[in-house]
Backbone and ligand atoms as CSV (ligand in chain L), in Angstrom:
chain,resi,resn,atom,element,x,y,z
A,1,UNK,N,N,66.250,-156.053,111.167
A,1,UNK,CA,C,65.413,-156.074,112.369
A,1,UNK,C,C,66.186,-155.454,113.519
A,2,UNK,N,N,65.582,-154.569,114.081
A,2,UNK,CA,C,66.306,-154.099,115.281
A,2,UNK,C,C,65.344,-153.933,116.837
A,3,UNK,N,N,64.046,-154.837,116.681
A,3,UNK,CA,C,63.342,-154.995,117.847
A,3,UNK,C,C,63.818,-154.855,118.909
A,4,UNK,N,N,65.262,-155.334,119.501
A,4,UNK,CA,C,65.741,-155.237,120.830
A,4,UNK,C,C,66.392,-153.570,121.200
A,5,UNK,N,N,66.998,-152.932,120.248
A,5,UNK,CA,C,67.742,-151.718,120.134
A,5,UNK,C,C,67.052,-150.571,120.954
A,6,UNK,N,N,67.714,-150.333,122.407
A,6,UNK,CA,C,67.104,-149.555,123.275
A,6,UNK,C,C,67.842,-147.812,122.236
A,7,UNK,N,N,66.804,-147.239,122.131
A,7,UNK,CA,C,67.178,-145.866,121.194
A,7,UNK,C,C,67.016,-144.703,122.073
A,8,UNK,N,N,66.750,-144.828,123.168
A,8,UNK,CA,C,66.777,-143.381,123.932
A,8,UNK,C,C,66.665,-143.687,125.967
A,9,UNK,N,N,67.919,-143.819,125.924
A,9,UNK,CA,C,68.188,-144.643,127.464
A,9,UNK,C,C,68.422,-143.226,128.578
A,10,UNK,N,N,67.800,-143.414,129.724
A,10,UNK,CA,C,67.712,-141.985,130.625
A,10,UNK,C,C,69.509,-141.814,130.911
A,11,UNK,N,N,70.285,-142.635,130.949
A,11,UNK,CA,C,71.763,-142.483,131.660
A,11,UNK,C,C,72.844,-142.386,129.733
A,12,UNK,N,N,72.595,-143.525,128.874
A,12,UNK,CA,C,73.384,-143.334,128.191
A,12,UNK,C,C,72.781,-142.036,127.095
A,13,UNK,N,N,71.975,-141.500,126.953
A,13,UNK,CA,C,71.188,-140.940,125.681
A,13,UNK,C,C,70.334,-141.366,124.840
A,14,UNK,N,N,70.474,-140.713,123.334
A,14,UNK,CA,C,69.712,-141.371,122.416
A,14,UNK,C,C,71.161,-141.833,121.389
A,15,UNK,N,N,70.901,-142.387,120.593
A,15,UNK,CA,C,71.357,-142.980,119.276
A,15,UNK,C,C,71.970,-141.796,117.997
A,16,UNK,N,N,71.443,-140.985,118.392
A,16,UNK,CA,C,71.385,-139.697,117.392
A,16,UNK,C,C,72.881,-139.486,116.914
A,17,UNK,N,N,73.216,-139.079,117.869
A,17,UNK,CA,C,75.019,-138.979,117.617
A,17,UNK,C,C,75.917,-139.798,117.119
A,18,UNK,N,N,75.546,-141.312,117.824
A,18,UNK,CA,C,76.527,-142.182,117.465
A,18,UNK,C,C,76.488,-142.655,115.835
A,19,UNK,N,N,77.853,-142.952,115.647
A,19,UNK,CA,C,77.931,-143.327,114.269
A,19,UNK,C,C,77.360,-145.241,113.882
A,20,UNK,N,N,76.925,-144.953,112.559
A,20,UNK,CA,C,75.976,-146.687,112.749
A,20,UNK,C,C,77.475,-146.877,111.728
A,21,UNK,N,N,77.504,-148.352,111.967
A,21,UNK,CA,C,78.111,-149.133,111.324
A,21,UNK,C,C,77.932,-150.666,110.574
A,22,UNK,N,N,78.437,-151.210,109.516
A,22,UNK,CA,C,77.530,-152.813,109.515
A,22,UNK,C,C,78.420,-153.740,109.903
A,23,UNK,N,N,78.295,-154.384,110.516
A,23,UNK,CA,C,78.817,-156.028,110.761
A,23,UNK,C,C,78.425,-156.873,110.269
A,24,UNK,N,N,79.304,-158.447,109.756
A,24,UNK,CA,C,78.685,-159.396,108.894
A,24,UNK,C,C,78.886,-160.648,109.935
A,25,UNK,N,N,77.458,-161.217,110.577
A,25,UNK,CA,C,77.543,-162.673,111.044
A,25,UNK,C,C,77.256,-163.579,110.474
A,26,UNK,N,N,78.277,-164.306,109.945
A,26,UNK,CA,C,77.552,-166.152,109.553
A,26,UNK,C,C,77.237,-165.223,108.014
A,27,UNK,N,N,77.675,-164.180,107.777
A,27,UNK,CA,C,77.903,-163.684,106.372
A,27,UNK,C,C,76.258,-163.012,106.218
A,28,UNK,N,N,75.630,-162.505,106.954
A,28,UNK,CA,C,74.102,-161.853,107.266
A,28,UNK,C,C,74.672,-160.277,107.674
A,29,UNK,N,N,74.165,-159.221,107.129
A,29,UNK,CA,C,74.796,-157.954,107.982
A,29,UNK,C,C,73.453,-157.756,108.687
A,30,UNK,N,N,74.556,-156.948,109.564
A,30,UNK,CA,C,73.662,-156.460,110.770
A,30,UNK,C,C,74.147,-154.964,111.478
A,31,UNK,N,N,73.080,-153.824,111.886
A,31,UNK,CA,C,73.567,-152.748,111.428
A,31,UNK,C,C,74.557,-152.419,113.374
A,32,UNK,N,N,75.244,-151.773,113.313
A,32,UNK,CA,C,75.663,-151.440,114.750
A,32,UNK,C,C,76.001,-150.493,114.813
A,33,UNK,N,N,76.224,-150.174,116.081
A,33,UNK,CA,C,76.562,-148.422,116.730
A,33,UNK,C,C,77.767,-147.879,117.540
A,34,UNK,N,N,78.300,-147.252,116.988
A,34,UNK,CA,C,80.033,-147.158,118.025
A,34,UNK,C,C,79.192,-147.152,119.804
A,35,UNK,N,N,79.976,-147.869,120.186
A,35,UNK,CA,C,79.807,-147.934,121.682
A,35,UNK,C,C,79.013,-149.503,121.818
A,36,UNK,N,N,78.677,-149.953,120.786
A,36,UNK,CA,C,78.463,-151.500,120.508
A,36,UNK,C,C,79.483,-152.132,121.400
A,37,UNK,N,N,78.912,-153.541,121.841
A,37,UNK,CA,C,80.069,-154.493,121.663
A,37,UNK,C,C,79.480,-155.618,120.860
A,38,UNK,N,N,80.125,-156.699,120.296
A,38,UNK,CA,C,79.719,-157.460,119.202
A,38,UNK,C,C,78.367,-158.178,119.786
A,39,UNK,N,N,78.274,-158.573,120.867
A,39,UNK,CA,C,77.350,-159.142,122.003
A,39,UNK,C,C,75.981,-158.633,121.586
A,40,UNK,N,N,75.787,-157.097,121.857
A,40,UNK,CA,C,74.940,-156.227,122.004
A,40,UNK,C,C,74.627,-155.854,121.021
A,41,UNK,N,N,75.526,-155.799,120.119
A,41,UNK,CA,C,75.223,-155.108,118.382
A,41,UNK,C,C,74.012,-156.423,118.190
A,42,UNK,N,N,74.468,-157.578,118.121
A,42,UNK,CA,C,73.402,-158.894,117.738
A,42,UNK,C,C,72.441,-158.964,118.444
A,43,UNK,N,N,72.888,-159.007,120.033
A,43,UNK,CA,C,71.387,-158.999,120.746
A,43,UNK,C,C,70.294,-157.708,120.264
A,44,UNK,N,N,70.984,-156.669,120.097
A,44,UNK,CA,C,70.037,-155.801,119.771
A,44,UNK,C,C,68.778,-156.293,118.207
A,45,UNK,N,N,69.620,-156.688,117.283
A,45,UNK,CA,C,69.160,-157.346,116.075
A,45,UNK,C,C,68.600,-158.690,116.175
A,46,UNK,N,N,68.471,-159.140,117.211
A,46,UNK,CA,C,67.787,-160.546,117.996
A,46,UNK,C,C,68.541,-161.649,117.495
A,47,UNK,N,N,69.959,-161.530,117.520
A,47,UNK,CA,C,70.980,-163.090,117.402
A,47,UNK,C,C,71.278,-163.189,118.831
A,48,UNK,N,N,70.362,-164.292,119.210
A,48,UNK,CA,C,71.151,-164.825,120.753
A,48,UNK,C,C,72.017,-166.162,120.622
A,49,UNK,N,N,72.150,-166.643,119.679
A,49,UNK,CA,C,73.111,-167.746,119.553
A,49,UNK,C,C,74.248,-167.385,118.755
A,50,UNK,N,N,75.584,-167.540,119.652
A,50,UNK,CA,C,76.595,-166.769,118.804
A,50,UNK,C,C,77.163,-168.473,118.288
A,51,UNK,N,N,77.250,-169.119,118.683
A,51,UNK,CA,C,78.025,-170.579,118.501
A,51,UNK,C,C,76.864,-171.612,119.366
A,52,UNK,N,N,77.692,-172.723,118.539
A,52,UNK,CA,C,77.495,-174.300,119.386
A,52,UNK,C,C,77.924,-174.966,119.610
A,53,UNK,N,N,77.824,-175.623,121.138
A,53,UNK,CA,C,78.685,-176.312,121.806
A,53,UNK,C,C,79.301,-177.152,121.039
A,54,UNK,N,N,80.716,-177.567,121.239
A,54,UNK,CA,C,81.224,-178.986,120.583
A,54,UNK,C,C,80.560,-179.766,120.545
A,55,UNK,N,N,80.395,-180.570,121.918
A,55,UNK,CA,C,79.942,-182.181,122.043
A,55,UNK,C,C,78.828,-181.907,121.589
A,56,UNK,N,N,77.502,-181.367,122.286
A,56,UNK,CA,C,76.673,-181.897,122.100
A,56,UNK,C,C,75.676,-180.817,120.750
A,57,UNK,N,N,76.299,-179.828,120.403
A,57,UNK,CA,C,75.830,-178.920,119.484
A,57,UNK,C,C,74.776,-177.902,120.126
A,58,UNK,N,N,74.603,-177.784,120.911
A,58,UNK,CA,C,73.690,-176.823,121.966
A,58,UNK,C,C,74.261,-175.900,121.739
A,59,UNK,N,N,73.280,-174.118,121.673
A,59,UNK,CA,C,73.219,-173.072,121.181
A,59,UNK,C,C,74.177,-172.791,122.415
A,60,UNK,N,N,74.860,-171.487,122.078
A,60,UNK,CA,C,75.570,-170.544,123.204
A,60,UNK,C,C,75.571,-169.420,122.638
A,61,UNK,N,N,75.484,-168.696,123.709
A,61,UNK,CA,C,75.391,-167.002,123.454
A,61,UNK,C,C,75.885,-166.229,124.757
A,62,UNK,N,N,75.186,-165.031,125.115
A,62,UNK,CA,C,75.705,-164.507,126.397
A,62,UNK,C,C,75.306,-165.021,127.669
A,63,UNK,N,N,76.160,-164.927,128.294
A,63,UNK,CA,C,75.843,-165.724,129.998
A,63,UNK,C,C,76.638,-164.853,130.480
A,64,UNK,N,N,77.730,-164.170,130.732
A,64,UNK,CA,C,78.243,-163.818,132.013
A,64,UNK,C,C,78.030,-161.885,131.788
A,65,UNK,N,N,78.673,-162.454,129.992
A,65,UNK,CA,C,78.657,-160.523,129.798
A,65,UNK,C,C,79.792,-159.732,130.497
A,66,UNK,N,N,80.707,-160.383,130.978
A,66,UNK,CA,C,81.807,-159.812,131.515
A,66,UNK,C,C,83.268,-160.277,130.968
A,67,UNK,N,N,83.287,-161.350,130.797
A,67,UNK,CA,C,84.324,-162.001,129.632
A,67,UNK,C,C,85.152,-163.143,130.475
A,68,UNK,N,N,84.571,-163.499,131.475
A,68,UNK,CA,C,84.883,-164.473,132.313
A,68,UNK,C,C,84.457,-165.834,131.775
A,69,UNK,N,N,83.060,-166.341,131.596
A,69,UNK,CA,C,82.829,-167.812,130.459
A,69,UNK,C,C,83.381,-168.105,129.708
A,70,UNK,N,N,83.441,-167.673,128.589
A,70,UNK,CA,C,84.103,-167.937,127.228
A,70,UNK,C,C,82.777,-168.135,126.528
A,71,UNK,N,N,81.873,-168.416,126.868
A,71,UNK,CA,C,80.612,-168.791,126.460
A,71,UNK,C,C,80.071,-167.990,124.968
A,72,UNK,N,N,80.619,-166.826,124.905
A,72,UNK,CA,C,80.137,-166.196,123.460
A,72,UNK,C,C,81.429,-165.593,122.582
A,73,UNK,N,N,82.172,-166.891,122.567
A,73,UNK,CA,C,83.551,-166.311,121.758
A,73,UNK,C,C,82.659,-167.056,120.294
A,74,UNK,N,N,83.533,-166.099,119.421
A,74,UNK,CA,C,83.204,-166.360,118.060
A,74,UNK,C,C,84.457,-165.905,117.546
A,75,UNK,N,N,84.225,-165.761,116.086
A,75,UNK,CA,C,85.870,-166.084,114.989
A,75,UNK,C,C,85.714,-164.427,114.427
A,76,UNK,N,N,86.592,-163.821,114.176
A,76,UNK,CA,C,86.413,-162.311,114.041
A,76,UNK,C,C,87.560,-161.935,113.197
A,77,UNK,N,N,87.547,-161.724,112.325
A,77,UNK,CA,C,88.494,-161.793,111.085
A,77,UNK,C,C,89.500,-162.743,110.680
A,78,UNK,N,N,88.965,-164.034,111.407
A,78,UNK,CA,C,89.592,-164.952,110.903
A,78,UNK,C,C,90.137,-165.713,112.325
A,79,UNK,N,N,90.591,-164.707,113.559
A,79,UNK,CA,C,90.940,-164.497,114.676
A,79,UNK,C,C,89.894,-165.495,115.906
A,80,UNK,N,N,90.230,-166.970,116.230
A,80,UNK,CA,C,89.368,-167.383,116.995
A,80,UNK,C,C,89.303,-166.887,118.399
A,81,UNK,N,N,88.196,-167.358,119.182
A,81,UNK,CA,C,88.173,-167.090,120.800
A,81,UNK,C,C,88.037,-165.457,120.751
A,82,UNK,N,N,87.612,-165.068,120.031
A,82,UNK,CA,C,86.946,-163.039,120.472
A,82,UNK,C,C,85.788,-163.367,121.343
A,83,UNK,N,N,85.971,-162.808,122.892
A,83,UNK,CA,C,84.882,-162.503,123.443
A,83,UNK,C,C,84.187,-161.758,122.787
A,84,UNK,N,N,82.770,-161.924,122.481
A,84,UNK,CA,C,81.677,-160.845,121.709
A,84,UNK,C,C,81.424,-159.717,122.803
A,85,UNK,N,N,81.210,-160.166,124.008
A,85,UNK,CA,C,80.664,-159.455,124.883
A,85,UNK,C,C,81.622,-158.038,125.454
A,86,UNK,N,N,83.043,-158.309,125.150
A,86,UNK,CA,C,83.962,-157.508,125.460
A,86,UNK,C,C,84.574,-156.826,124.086
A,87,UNK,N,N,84.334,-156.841,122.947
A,87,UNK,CA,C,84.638,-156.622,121.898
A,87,UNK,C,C,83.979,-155.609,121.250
A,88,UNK,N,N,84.397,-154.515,120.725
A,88,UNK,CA,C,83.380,-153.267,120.068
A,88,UNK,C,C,83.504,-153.459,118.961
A,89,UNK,N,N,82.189,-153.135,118.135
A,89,UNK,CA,C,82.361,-153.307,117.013
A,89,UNK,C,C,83.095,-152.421,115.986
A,90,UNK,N,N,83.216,-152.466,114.792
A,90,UNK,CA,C,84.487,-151.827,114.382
A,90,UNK,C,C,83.647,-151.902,112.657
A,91,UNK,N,N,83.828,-150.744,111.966
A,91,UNK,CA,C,83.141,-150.785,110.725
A,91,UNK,C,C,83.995,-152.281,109.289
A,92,UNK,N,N,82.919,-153.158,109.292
A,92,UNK,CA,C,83.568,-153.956,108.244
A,92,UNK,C,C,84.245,-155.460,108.832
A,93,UNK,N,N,83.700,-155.615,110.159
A,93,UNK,CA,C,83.765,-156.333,110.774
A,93,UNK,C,C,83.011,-157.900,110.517
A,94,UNK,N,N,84.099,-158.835,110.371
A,94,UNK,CA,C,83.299,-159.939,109.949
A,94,UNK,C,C,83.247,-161.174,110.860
A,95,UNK,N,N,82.663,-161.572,111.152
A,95,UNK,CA,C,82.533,-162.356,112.426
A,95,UNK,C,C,81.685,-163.416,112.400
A,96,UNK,N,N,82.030,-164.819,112.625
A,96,UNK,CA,C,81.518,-165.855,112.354
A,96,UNK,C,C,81.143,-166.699,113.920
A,97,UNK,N,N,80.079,-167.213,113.612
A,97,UNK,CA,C,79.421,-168.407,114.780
A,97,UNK,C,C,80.898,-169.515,115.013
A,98,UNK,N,N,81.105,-169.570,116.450
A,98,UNK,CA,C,81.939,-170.582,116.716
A,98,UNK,C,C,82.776,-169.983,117.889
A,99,UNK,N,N,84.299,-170.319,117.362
A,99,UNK,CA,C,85.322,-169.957,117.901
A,99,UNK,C,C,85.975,-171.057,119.065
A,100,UNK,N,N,86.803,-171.646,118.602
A,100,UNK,CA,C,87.578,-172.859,119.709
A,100,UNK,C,C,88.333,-172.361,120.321
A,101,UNK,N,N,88.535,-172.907,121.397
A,101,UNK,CA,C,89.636,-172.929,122.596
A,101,UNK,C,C,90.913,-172.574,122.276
L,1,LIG,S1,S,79.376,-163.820,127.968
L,1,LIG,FE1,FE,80.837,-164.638,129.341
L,1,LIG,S2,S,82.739,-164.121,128.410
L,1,LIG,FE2,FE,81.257,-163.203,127.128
């Protein structure tokens, strides 16, 4: 599914050029585009919940988009606390819901 995936933007271009790549969340692939960041690769494919809160298990995803929250860190080759939102995707990239402090 790629419902969100803006494919022909007046400032960045179209899609044409860039190279696609797959990423695996929560072990699901999902297809992405150099100039991705892990954030955007999912939002584009409609994952807005990257993790859930400790205490109370409540969804989290993007909120600041700048890498200031922490709010959409997830586990990325094993590697906890990857901001998604600041992170490009990278071919073969495996990346899991979560990521602790
Ligand atoms: S959304 Fe705030 S750090 Fe990524």
């Amino acid at each position: 599914m790629n419902s969100m995936r803006v494919t022909d933007h007046p400032i960045l271009g179209t899609l044409e050029n860039k190279k696609q790549v797959t990423i695996t969340f929560d072990d699901v692939p999902y297809p992405a585009f150099e100039g991705d960041t892990i954030a955007s690769a999912l939002l584009a494919s409609g994952v807005r919940t990257l993790r859930h809160q400790e205490d109370k298990g409540t969804p989290r995803g993007i909120y600041c988009n700048i890498g200031h929250c922490f709010e959409c860190r997830v586990r990325v080759n094993g590697k906890n606390t990857v901001r998604a939102c600041l992170t490009p995707v990278e071919g073969d990239m495996r990346i899991e819901s979560g990521g602790e402090l």
